[in-house]
VMD Tcl script that draws the C-alpha trace (Angstrom):
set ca {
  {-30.87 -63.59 101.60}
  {-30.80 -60.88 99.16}
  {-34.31 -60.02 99.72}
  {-33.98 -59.67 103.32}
  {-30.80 -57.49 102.59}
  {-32.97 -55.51 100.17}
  {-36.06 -54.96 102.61}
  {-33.29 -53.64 105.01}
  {-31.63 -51.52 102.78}
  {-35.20 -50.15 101.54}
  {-36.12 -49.75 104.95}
  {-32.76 -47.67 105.79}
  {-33.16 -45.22 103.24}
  {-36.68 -45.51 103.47}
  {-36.39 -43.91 107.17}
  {-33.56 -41.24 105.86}
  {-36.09 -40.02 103.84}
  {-38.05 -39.87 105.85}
  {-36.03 -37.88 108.69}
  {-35.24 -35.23 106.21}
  {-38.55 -34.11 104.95}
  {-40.03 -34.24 108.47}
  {-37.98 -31.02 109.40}
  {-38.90 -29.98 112.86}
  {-40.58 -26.66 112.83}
  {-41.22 -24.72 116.25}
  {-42.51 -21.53 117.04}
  {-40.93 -18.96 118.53}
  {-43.28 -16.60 120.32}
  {-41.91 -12.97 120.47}
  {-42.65 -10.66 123.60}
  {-44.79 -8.45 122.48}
  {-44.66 -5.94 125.84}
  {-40.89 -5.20 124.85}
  {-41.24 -5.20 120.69}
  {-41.59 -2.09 119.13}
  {-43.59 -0.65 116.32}
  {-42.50 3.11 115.41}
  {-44.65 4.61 112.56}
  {-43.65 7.94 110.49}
  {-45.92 9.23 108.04}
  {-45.05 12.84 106.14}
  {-46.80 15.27 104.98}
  {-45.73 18.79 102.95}
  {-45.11 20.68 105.49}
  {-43.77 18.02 107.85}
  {-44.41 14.54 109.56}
  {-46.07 12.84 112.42}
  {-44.61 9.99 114.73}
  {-45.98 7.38 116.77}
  {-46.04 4.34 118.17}
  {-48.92 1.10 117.52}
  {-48.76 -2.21 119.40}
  {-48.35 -6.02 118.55}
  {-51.50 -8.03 119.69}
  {-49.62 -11.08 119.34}
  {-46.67 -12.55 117.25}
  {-44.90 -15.39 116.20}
  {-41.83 -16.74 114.21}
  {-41.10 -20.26 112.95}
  {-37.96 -21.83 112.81}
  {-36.68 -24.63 111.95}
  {-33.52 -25.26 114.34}
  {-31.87 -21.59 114.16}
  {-33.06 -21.12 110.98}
  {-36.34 -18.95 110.12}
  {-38.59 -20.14 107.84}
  {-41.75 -18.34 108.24}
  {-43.90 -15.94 110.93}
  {-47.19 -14.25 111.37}
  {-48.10 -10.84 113.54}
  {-51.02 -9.25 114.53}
  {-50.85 -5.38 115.57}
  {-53.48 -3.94 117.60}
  {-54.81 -0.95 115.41}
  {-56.94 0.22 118.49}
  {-53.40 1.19 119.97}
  {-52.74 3.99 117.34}
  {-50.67 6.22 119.67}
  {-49.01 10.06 118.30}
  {-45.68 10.75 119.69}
  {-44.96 14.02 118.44}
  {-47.56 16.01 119.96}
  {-48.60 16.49 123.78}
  {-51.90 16.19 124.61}
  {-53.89 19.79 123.98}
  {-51.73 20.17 121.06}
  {-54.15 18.35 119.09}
  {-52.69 14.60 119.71}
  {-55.86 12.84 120.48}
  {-57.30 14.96 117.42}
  {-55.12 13.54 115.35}
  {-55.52 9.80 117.10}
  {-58.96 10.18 116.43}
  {-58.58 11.11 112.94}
  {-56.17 7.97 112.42}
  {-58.64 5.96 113.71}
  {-61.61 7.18 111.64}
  {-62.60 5.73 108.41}
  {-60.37 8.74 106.67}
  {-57.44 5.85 107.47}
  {-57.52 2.68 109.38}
  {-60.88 2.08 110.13}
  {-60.49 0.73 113.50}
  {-64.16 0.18 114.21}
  {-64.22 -2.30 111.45}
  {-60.56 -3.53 111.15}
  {-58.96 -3.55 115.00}
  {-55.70 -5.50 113.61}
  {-54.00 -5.75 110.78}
  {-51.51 -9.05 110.06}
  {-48.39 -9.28 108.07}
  {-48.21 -12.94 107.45}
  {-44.52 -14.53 105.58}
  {-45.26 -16.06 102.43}
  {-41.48 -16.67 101.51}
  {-38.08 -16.51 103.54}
  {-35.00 -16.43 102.10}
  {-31.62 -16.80 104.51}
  {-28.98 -13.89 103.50}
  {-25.08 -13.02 104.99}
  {-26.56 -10.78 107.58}
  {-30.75 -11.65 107.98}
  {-33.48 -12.50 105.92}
  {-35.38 -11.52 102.56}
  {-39.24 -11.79 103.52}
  {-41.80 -11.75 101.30}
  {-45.42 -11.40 102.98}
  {-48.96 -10.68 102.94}
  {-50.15 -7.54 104.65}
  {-53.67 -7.12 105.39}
  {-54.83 -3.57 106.37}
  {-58.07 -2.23 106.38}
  {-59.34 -5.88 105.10}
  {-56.86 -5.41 101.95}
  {-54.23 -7.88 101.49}
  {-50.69 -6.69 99.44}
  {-47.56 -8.31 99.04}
  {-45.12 -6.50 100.56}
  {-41.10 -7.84 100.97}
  {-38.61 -6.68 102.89}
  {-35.16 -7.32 104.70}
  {-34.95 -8.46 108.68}
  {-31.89 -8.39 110.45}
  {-31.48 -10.54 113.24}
  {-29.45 -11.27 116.55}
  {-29.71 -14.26 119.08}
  {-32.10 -12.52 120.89}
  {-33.87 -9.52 118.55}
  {-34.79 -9.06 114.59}
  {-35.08 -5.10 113.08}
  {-36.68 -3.91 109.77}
  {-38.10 -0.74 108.19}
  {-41.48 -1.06 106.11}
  {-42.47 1.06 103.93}
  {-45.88 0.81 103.07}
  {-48.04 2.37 100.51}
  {-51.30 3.14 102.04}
  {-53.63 3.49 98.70}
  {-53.03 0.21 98.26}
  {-55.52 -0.68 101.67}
  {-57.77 1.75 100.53}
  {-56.58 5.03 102.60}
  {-56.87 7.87 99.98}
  {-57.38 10.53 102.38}
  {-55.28 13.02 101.38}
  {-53.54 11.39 99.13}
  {-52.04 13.65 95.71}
  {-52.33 10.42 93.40}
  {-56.36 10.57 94.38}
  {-56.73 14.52 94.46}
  {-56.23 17.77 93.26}
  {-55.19 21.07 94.56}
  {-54.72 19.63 98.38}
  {-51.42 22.29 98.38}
  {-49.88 21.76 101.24}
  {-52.46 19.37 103.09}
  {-51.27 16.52 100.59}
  {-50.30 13.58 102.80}
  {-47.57 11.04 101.38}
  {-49.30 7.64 99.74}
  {-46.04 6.19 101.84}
  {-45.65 5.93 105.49}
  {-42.66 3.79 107.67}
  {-42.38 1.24 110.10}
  {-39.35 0.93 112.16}
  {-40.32 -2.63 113.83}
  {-37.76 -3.85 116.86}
  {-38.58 -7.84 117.44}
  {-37.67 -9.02 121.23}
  {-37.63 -12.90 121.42}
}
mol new
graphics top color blue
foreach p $ca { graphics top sphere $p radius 0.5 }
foreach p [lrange $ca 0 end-1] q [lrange $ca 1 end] { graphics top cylinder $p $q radius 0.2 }
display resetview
């Protein structure tokens, strides 16, 4: 008798054990037509805006919690905001697109993939990979979510993917044609 009651008792917390560390994770798939990506990158004598497009994107969750998410962006979407066209915007697209900085030829997305989330009052702590330009950085940052949306600004540090164009830590006497190393992303997340 006390073996049977010991098999049952093993089985019980046997199968508790189990439940817990077989967490349910789903994916939440975030509409990428109605997320935003709004880049800002400065320069002496001013600053260029634009917009750039997610390819595809996903968060994981576990219940209402989030525990982890990958995105690609679509680099071929590089889009200037601040100019009109004949005021040098698809100059400037171009340029954005060359080898100076993203490469787009050889790199058409880049991916920010979560390495590590951590649940604060208002959001999220991320830590992540970012791969731009085939160069892969840690980057963290804070995300602030609703039921339906998540916010964040990035900044990111573009000699560190190997876009020196420009750049004052790589050359000398550019006067006022030095370009920040740092530009922004203001990213709106629709679910």
């Amino acid at each position: 008798m006390k073996t049977v009651k010991s098999l049952l008792i093993a089985a019980v917390v046997f199968g508790a054990t189990t439940v817990a560390t077989n967490a349910q994770t789903t994916k939440k798939s975030i509409d990428v037509n109605e997320s935003t990506i709004t880049w800002t990158g400065k320069k002496v004598l001013g600053s260029h805006t634009g917009t750039i497009s997610f390819k595809d994107a996903v968060l994981e969750m576990d219940g209402e919690t989030l525990t982890g998410g990958m995105f690609t962006v679509d680099m071929t979407s590089i889009n200037v905001t601040d100019l009109k066209a004949g005021e040098g915007k698809e100059k400037l697209e171009g340029h954005l697109q060359s080898d100076d900085f993203f490469g787009v030829a050889n790199h058409p997305t880049a991916t920010l993939t979560f390495t590590k989330v951590q649940k604060m009052s208002d959001g999220y702590e991320v830590m992540s990979d970012l791969t731009i330009k085939g160069k892969t950085e840690a980057i963290s940052f804070e995300l602030a979510t609703t039921k339906d949306s998540a916010t964040t600004t990035l900044t990111i540090d573009r000699t560190k993917h190997d876009i020196r164009y420009g750049s004052g830590s790589f050359f000398d006497n550019l006067g006022d044609k030095t370009i920040s190393d740092n530009f922004t992303l203001d990213v709106v997340l629709k679910f």
